[in-house]
CHARMM-style PDB file with segment names, atoms N, HN, CA, C and O in Angstrom:
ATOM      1  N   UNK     1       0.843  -1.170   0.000  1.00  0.00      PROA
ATOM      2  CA  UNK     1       0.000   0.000   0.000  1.00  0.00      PROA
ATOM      3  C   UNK     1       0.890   1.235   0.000  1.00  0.00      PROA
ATOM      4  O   UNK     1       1.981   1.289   0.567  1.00  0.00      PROA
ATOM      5  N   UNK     2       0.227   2.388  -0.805  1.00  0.00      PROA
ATOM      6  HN  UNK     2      -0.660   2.344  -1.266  1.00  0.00      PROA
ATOM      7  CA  UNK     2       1.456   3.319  -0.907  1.00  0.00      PROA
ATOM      8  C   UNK     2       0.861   4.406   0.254  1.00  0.00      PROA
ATOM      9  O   UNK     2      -0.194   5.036   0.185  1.00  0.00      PROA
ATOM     10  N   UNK     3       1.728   4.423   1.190  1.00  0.00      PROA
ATOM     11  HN  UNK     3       2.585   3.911   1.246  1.00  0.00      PROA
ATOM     12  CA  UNK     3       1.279   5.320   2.434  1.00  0.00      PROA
ATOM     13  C   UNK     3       1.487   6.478   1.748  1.00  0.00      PROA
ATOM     14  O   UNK     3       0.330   6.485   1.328  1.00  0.00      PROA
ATOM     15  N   UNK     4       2.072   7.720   1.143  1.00  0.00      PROA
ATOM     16  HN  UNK     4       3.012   7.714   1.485  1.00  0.00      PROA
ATOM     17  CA  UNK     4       1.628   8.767   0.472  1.00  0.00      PROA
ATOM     18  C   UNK     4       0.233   8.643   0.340  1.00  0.00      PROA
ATOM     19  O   UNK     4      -0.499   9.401   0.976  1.00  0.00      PROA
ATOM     20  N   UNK     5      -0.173   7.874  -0.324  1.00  0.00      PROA
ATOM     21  HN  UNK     5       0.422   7.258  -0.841  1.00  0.00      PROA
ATOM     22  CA  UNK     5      -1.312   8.520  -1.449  1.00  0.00      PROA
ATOM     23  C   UNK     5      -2.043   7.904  -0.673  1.00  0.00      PROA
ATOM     24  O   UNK     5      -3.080   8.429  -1.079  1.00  0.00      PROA
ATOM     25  N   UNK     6      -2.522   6.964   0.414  1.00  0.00      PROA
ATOM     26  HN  UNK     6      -1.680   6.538   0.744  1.00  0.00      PROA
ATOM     27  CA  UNK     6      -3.633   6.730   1.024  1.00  0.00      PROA
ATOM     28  C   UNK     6      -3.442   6.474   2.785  1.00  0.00      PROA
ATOM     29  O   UNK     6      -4.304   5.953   3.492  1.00  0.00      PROA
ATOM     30  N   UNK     7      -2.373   6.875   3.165  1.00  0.00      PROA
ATOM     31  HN  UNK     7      -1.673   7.298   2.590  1.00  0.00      PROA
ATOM     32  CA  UNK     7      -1.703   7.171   4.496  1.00  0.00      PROA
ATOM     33  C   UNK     7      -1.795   5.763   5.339  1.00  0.00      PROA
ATOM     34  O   UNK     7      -2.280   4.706   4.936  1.00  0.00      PROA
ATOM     35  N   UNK     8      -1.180   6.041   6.658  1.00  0.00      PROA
ATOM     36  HN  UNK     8      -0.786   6.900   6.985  1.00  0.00      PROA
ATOM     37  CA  UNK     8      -1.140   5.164   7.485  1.00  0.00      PROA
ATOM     38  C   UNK     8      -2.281   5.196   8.440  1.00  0.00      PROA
ATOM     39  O   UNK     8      -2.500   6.199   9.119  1.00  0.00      PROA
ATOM     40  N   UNK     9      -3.059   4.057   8.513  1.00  0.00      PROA
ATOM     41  HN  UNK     9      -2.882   3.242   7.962  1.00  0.00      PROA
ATOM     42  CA  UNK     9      -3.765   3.407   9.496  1.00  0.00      PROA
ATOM     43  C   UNK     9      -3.627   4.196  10.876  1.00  0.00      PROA
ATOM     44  O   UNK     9      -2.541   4.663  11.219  1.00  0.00      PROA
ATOM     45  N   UNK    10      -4.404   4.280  11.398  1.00  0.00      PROA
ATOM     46  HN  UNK    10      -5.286   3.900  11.119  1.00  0.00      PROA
ATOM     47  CA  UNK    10      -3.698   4.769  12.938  1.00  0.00      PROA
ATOM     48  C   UNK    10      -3.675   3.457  14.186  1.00  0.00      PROA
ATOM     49  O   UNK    10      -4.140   2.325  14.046  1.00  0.00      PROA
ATOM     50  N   UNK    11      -3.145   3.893  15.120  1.00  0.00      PROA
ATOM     51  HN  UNK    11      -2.768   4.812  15.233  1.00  0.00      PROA
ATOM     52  CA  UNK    11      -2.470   2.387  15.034  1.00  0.00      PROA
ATOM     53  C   UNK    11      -3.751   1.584  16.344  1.00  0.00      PROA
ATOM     54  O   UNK    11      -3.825   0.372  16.543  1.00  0.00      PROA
ATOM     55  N   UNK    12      -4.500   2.510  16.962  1.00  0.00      PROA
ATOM     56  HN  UNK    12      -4.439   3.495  16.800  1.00  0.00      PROA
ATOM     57  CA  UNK    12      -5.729   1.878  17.556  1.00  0.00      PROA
ATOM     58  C   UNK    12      -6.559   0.966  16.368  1.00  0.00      PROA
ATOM     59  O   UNK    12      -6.946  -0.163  16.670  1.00  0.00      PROA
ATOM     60  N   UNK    13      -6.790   1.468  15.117  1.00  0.00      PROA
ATOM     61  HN  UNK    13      -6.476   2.385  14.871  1.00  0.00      PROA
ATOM     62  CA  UNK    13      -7.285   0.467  14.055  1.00  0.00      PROA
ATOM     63  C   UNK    13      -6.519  -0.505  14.206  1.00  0.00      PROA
ATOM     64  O   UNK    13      -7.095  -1.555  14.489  1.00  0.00      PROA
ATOM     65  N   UNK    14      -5.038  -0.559  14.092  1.00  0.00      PROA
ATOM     66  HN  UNK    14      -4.569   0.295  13.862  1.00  0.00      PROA
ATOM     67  CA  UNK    14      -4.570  -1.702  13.873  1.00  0.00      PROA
ATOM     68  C   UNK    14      -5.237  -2.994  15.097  1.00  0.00      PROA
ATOM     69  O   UNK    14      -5.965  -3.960  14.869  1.00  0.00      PROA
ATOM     70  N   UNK    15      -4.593  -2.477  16.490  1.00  0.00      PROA
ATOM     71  HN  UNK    15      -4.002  -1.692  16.675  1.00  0.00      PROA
ATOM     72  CA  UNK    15      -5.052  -2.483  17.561  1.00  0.00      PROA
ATOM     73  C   UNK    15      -6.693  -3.440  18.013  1.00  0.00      PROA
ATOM     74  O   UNK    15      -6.913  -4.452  18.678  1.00  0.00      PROA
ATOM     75  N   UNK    16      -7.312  -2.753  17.466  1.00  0.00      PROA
ATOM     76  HN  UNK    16      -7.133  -1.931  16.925  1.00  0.00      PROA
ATOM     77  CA  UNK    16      -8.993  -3.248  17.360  1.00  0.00      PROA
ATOM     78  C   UNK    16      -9.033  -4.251  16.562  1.00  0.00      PROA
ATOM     79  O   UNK    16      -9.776  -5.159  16.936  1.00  0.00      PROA
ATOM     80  N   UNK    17      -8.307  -4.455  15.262  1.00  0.00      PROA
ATOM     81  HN  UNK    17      -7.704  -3.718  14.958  1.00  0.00      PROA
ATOM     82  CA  UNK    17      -8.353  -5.126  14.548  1.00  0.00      PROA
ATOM     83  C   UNK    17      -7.951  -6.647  13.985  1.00  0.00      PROA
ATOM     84  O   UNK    17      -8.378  -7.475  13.181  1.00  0.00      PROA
ATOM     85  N   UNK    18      -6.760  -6.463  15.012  1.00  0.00      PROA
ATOM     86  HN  UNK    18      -6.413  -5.790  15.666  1.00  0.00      PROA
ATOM     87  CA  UNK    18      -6.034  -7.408  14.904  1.00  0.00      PROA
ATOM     88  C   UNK    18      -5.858  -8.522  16.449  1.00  0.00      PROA
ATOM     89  O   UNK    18      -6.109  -9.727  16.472  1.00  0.00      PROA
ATOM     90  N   UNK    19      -5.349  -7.653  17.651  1.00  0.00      PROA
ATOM     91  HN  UNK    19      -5.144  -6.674  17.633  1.00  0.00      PROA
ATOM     92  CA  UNK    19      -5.883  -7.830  18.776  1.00  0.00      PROA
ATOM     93  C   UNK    19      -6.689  -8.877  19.484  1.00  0.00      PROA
ATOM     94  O   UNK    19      -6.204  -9.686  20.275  1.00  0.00      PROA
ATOM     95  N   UNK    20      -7.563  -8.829  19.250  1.00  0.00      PROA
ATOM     96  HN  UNK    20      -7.957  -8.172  18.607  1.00  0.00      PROA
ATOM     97  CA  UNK    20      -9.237  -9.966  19.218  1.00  0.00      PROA
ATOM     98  C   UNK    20      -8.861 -10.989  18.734  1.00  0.00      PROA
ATOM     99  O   UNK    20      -9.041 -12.087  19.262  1.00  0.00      PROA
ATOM    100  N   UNK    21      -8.202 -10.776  17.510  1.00  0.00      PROA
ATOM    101  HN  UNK    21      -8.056  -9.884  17.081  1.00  0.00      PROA
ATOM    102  CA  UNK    21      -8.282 -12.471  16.688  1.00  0.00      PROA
ATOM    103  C   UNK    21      -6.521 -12.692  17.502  1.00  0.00      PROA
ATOM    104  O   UNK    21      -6.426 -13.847  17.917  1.00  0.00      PROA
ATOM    105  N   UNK    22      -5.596 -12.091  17.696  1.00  0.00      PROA
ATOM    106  HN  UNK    22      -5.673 -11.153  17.359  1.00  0.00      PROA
ATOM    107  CA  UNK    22      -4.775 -12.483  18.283  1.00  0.00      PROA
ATOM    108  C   UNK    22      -4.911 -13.482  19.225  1.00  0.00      PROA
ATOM    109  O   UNK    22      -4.516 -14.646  19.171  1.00  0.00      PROA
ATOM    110  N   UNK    23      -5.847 -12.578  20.579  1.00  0.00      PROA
ATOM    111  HN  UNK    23      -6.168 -11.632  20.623  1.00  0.00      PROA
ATOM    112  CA  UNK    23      -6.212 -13.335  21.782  1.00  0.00      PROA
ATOM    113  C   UNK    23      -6.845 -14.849  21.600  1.00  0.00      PROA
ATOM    114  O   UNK    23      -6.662 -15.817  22.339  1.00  0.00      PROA
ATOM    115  N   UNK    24      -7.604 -14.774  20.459  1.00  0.00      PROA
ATOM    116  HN  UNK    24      -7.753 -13.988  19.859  1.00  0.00      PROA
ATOM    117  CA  UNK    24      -8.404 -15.638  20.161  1.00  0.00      PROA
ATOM    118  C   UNK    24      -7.754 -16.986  19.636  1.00  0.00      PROA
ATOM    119  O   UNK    24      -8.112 -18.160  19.729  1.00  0.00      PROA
ATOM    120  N   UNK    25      -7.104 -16.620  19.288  1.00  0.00      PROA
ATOM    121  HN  UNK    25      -6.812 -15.666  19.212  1.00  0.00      PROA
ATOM    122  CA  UNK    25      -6.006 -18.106  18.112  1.00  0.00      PROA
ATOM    123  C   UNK    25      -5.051 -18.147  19.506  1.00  0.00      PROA
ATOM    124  O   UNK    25      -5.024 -19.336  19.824  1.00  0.00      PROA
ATOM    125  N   UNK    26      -4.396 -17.506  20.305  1.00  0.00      PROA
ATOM    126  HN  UNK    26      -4.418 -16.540  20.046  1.00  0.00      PROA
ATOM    127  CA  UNK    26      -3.683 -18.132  21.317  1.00  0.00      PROA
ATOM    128  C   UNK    26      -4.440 -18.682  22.668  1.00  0.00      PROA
ATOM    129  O   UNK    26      -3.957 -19.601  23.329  1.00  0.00      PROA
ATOM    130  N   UNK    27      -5.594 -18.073  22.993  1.00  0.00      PROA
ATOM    131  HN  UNK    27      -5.987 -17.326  22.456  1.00  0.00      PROA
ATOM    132  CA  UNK    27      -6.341 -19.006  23.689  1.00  0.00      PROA
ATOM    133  C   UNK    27      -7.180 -20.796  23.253  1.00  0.00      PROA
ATOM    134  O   UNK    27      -7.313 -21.774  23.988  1.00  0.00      PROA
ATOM    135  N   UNK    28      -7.628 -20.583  21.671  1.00  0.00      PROA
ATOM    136  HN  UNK    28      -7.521 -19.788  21.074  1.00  0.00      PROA
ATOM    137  CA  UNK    28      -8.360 -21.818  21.187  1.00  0.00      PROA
ATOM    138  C   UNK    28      -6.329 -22.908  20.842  1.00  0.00      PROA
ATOM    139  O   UNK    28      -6.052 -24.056  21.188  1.00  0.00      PROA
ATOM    140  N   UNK    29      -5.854 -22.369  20.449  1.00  0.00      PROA
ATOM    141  HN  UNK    29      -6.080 -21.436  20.168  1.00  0.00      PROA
ATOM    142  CA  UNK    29      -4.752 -22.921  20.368  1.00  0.00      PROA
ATOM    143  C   UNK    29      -4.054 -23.727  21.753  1.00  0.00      PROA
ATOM    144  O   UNK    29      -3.768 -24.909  21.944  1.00  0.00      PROA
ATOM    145  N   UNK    30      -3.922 -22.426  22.656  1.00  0.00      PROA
ATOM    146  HN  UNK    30      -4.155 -21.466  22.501  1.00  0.00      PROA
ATOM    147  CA  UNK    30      -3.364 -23.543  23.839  1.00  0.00      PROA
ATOM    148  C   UNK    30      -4.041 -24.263  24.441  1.00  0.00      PROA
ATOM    149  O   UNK    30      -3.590 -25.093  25.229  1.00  0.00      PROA
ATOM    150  N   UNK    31      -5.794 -24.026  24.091  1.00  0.00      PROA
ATOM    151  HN  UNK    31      -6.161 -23.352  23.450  1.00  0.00      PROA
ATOM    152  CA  UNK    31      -7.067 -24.963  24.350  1.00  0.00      PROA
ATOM    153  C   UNK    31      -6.882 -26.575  23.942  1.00  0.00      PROA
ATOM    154  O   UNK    31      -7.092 -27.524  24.698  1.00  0.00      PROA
ATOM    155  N   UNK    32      -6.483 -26.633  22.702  1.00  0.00      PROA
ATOM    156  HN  UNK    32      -6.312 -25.862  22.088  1.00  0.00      PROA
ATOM    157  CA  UNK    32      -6.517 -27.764  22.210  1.00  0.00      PROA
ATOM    158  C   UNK    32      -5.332 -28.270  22.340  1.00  0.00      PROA
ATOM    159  O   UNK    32      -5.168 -29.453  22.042  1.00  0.00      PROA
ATOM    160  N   UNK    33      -3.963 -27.270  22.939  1.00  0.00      PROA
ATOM    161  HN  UNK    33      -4.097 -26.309  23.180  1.00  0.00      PROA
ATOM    162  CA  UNK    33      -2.802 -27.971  22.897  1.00  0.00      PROA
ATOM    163  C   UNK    33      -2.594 -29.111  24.232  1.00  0.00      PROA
ATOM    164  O   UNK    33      -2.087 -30.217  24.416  1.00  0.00      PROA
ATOM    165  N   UNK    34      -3.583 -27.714  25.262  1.00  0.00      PROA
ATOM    166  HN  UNK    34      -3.995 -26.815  25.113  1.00  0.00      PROA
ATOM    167  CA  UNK    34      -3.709 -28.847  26.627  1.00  0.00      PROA
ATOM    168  C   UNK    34      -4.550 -30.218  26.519  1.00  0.00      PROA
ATOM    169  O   UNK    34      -4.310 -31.289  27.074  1.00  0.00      PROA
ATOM    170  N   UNK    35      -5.472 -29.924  25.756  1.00  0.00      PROA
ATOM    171  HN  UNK    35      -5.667 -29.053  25.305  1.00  0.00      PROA
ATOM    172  CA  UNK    35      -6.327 -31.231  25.479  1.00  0.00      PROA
ATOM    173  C   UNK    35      -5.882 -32.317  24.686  1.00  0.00      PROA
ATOM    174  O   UNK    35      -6.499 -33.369  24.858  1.00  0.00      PROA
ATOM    175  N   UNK    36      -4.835 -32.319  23.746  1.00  0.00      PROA
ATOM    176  HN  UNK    36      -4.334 -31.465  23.606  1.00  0.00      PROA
ATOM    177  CA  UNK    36      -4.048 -33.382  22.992  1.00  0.00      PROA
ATOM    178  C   UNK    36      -2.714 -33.762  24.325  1.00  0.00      PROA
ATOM    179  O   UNK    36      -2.140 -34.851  24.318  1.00  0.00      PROA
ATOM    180  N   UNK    37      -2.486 -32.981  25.084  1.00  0.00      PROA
ATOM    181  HN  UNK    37      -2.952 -32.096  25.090  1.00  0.00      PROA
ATOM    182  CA  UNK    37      -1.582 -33.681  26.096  1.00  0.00      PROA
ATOM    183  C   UNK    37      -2.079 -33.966  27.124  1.00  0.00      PROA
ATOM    184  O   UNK    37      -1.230 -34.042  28.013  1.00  0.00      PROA
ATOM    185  N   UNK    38      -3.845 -34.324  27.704  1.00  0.00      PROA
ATOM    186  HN  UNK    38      -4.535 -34.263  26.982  1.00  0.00      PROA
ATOM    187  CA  UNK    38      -4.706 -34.989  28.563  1.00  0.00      PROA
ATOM    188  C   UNK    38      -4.593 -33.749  29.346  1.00  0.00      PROA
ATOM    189  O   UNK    38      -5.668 -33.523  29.902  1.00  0.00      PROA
ATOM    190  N   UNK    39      -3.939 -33.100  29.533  1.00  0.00      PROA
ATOM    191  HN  UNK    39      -3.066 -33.284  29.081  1.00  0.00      PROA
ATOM    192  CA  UNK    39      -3.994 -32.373  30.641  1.00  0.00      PROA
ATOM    193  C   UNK    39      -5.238 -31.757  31.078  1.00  0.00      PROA
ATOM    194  O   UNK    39      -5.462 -31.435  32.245  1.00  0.00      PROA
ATOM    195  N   UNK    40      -5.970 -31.617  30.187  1.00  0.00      PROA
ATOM    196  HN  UNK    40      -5.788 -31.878  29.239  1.00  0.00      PROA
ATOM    197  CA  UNK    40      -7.619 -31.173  29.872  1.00  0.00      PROA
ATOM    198  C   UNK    40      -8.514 -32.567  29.715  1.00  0.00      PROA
ATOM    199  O   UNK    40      -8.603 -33.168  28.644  1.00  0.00      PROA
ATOM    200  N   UNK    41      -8.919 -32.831  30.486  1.00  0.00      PROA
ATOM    201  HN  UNK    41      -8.847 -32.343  31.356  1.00  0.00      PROA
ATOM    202  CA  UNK    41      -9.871 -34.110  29.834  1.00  0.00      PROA
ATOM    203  C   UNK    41      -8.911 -35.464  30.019  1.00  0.00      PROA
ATOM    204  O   UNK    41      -7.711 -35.526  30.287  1.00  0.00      PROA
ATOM    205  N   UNK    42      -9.948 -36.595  29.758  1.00  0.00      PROA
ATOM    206  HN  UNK    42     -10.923 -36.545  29.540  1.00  0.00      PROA
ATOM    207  CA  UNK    42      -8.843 -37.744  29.837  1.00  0.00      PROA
ATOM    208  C   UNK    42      -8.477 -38.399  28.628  1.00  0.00      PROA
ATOM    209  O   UNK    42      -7.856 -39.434  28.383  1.00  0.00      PROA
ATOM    210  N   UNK    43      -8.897 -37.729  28.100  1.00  0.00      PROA
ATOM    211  HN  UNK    43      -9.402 -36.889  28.300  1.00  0.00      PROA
ATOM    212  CA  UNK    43      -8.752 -38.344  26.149  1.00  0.00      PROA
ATOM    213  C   UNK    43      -7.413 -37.634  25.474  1.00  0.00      PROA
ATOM    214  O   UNK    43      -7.260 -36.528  25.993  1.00  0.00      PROA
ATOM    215  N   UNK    44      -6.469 -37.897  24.556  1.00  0.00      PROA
ATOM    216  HN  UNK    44      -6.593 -38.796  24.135  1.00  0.00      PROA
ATOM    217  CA  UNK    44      -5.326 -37.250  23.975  1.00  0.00      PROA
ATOM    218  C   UNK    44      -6.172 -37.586  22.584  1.00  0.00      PROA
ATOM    219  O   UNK    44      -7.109 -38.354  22.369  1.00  0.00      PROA
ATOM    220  N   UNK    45      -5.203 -36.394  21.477  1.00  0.00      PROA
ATOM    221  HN  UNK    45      -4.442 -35.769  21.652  1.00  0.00      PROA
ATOM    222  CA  UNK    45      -5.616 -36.476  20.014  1.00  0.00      PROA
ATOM    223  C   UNK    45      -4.170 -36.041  19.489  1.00  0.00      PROA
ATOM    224  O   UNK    45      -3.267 -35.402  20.030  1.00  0.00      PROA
ATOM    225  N   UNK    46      -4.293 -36.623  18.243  1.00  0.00      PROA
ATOM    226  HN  UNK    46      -5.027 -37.142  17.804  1.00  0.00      PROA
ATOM    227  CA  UNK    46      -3.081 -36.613  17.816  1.00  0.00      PROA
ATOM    228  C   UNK    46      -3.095 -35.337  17.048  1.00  0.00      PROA
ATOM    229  O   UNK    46      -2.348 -34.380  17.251  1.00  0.00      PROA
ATOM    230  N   UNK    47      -4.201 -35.445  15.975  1.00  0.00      PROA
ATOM    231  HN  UNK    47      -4.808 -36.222  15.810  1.00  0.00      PROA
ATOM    232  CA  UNK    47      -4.980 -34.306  15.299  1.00  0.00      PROA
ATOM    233  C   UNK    47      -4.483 -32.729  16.115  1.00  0.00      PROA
ATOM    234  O   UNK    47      -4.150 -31.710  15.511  1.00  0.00      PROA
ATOM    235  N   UNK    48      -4.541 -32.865  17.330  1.00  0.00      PROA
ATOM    236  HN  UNK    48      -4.812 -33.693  17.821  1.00  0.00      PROA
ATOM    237  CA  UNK    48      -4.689 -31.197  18.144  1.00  0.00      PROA
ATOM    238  C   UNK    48      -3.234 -30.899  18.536  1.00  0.00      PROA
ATOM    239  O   UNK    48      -2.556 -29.872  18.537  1.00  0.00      PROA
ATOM    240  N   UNK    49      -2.987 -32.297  18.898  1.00  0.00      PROA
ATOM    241  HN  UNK    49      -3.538 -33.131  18.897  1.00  0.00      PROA
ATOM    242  CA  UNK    49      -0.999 -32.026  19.064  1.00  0.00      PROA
ATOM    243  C   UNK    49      -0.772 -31.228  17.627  1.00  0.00      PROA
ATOM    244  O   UNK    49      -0.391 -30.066  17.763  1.00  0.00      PROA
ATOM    245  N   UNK    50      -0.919 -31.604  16.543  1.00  0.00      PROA
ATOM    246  HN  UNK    50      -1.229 -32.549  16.432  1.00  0.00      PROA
ATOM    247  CA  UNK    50      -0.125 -30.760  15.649  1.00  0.00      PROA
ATOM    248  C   UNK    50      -0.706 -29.708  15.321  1.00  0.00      PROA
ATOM    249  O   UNK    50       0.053 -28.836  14.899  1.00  0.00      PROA
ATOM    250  N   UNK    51      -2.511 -29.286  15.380  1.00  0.00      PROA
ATOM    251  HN  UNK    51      -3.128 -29.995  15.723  1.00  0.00      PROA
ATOM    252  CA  UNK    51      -3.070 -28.461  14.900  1.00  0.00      PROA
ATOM    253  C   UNK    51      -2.637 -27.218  15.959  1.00  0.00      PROA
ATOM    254  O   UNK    51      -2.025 -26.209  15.610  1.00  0.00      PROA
ATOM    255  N   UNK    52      -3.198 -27.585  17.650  1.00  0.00      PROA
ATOM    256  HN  UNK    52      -3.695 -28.405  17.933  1.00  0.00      PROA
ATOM    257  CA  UNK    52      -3.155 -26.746  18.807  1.00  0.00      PROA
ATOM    258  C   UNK    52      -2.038 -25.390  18.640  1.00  0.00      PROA
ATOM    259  O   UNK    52      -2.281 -24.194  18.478  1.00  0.00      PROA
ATOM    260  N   UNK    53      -0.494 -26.261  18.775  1.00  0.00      PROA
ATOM    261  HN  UNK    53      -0.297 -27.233  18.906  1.00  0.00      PROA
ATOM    262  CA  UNK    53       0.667 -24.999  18.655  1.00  0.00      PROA
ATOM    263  C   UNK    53       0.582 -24.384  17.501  1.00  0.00      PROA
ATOM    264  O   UNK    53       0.790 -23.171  17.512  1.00  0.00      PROA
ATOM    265  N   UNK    54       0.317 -24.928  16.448  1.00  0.00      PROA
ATOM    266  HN  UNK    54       0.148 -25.914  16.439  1.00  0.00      PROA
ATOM    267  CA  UNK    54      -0.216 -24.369  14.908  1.00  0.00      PROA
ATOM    268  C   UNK    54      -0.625 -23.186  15.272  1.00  0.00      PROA
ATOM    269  O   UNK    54       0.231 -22.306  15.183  1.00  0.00      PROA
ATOM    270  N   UNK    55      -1.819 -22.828  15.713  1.00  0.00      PROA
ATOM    271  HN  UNK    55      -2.515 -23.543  15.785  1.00  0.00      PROA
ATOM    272  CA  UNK    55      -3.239 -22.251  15.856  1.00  0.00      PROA
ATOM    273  C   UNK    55      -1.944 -21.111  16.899  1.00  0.00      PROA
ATOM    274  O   UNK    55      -1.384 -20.034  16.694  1.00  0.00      PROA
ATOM    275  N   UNK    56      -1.958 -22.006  17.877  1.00  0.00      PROA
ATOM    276  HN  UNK    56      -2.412 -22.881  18.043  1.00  0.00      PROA
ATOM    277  CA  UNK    56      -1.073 -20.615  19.271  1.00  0.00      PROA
ATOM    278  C   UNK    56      -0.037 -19.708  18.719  1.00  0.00      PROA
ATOM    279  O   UNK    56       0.181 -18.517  18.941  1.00  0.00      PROA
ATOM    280  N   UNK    57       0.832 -20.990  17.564  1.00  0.00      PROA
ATOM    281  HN  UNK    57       0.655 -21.957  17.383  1.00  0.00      PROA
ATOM    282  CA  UNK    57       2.097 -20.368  17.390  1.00  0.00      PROA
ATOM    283  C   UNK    57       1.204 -18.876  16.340  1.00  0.00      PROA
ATOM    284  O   UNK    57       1.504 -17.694  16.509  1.00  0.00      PROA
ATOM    285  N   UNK    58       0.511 -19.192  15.688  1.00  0.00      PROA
ATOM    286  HN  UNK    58       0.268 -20.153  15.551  1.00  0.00      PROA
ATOM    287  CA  UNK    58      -0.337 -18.141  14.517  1.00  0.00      PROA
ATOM    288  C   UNK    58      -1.048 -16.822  15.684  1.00  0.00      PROA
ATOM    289  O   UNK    58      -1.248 -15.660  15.330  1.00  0.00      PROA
ATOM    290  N   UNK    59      -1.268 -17.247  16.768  1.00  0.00      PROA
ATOM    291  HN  UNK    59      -1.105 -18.190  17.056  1.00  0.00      PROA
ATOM    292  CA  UNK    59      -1.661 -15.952  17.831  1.00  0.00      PROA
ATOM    293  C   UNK    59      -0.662 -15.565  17.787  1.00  0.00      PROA
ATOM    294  O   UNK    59      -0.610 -14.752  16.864  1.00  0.00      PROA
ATOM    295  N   UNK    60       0.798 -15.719  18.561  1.00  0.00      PROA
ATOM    296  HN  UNK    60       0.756 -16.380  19.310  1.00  0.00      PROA
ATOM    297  CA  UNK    60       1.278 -15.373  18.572  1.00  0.00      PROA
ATOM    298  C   UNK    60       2.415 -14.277  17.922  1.00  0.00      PROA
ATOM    299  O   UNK    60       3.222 -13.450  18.347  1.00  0.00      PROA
ATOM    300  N   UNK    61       2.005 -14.749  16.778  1.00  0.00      PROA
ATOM    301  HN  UNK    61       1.350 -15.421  16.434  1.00  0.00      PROA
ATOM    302  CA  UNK    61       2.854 -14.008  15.406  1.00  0.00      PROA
ATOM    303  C   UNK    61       1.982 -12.907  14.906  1.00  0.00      PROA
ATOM    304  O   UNK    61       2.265 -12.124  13.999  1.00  0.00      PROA
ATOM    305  N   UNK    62       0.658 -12.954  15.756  1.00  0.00      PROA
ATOM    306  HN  UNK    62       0.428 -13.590  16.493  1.00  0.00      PROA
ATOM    307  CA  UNK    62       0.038 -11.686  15.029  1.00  0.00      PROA
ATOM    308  C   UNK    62       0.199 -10.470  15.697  1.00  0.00      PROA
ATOM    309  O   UNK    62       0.530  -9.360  15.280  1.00  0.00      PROA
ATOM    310  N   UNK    63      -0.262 -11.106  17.428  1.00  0.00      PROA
ATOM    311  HN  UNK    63      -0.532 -12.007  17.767  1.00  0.00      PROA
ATOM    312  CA  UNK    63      -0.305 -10.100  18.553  1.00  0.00      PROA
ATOM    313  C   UNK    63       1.441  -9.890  18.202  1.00  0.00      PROA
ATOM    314  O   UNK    63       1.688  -8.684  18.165  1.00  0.00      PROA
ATOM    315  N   UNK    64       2.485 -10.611  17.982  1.00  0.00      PROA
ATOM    316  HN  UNK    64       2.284 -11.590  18.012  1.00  0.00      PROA
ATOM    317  CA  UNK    64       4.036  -9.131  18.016  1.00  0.00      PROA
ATOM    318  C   UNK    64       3.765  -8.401  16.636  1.00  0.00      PROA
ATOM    319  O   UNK    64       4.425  -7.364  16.699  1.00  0.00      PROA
ATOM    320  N   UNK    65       3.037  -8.457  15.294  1.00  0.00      PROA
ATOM    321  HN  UNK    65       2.501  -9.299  15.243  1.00  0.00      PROA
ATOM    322  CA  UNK    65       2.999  -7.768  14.488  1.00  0.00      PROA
ATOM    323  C   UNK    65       1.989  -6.832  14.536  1.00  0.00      PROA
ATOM    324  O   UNK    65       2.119  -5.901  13.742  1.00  0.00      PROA
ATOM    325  N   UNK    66       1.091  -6.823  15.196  1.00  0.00      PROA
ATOM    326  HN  UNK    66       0.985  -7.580  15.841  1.00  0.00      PROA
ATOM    327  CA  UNK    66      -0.149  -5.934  15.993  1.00  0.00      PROA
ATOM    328  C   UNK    66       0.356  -5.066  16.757  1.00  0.00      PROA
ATOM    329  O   UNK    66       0.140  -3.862  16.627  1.00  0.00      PROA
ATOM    330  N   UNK    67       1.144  -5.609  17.712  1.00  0.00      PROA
ATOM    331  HN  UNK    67       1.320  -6.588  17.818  1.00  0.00      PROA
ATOM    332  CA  UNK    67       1.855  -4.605  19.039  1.00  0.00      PROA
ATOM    333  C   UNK    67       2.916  -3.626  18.835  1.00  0.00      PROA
ATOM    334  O   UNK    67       3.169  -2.702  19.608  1.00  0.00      PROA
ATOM    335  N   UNK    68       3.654  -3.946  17.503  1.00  0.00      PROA
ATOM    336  HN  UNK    68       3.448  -4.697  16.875  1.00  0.00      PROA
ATOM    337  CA  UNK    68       5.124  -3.373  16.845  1.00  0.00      PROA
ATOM    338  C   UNK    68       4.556  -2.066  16.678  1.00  0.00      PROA
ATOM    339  O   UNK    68       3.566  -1.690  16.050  1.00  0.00      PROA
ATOM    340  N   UNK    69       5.458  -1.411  17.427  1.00  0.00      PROA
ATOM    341  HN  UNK    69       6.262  -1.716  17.938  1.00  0.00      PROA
ATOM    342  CA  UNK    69       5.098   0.342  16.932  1.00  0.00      PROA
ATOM    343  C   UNK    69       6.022   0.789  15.367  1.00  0.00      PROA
ATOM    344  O   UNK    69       7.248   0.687  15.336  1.00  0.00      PROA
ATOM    345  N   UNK    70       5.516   1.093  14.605  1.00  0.00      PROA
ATOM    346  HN  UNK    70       4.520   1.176  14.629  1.00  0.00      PROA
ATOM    347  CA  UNK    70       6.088   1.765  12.996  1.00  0.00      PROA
ATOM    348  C   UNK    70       6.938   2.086  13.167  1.00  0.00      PROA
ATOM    349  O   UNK    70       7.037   1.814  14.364  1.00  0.00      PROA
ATOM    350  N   UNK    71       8.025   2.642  12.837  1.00  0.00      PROA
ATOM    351  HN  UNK    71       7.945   2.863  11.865  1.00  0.00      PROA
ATOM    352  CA  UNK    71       9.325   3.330  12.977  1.00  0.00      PROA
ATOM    353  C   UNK    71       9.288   4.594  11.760  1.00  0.00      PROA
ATOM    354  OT1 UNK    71      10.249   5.352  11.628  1.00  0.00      PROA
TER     355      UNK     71
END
């Protein structure tokens, strides 16, 4: 996007925007990560072992690109 000609976002948009689904993929993520290692429940899945950190590691990578102040 060419910030000249249609500027920068301000960064509460970013904030609002991104934020939510951050929280969201690192909570359903470490949800299912505890539940493929029983620690949740007495059942394990193999399926959530690989999907779970998937899902957390993807929160995670949004909320530091969400939180990064512009330079």
């Amino acid at each position: 996007m060419d910030q000249d000609r249609y500027g920068a976002r301000p960064r509460w948009h970013r904030l609002a925007l991104g934020l939510p689904w951050a929280v969201a993929l690192l909570v359903i993520g470490g949800y299912w990560t505890l539940v493929s290692w029983g620690v949740i429940g007495d059942t394990t899945s193999e399926t959530f072992a690989i999907i779970g950190p998937l899902v957390a590691g993807f929160g995670v990578a949004l909320g530091w690109v969400v939180l990064q102040r512009r330079s």
